[in-house]
N, C-alpha and C positions, 0 to 999 in steps of 0.2 A: 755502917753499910755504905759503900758508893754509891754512887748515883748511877739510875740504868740509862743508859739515853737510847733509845730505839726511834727508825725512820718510819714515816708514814706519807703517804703519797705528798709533795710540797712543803711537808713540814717535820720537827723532829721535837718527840714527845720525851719528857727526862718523870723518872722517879725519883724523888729525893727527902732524905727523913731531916726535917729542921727542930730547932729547939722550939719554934714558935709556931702557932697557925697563921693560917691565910686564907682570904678568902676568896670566891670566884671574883675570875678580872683583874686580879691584885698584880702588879708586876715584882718576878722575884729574881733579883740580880745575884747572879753565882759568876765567880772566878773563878778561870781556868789556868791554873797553874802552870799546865805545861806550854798553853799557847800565850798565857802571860797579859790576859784583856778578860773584862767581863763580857756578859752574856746576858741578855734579859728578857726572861719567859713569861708569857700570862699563863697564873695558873687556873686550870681547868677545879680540881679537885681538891679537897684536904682532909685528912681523917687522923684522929687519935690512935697512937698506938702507945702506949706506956707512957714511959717520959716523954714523948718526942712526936713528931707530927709527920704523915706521909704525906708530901704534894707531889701534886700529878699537877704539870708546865708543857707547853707547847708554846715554837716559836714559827715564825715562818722559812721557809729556807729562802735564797733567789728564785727561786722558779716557781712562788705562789705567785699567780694572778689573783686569785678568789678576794682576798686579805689586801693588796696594793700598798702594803706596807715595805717600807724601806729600810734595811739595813746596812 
C-alpha cells in the first residue's frame, strides 16, 4: 500500500505500513523517489496489522510557527 500523505493546517500528516514498529516521538526517515532526498517525520501513532505496522507521521511544513522547527 502507498503511503497516504494528506495536509493539515502547517503541517503534513503521511500513513505508511513499515515492516517494523515505532514508537511515539520516534523519527522515521522515508525517501522520496521521485524528489530523490529524504524526508523525516515524528511519528504520532503505530498499530499492528498482520505482517506489518501502520504509522501515522507528521512533519511541520514552512509555515508552522507553533513547532519553530527548521527545515
Amino acid at each position: 500500500m502507498p503511503p497516504s500523505v494528506r495536509k493539515i493546517p502547517d503541517h503534513e500528516v503521511i500513513e505508511v505500513s513499515m515492516p517494523r514498529p515505532y514508537e511515539p516521538y520516534d523519527s522515521l526517515i522515508l525517501r522520496d523517489a521521485t524528489a530523490g532526498r529524504t524526508t523525516t517525520w515524528t511519528v504520532l501513532d503505530c498499530e499492528r496489522q498482520g505482517d506489518t505496522w501502520q504509522v501515522i507521521a507528521t512533519r511541520c511544513l514552512e509555515s508552522c510557527r507553533k513547532h519553530r522547527r527548521h527545515r
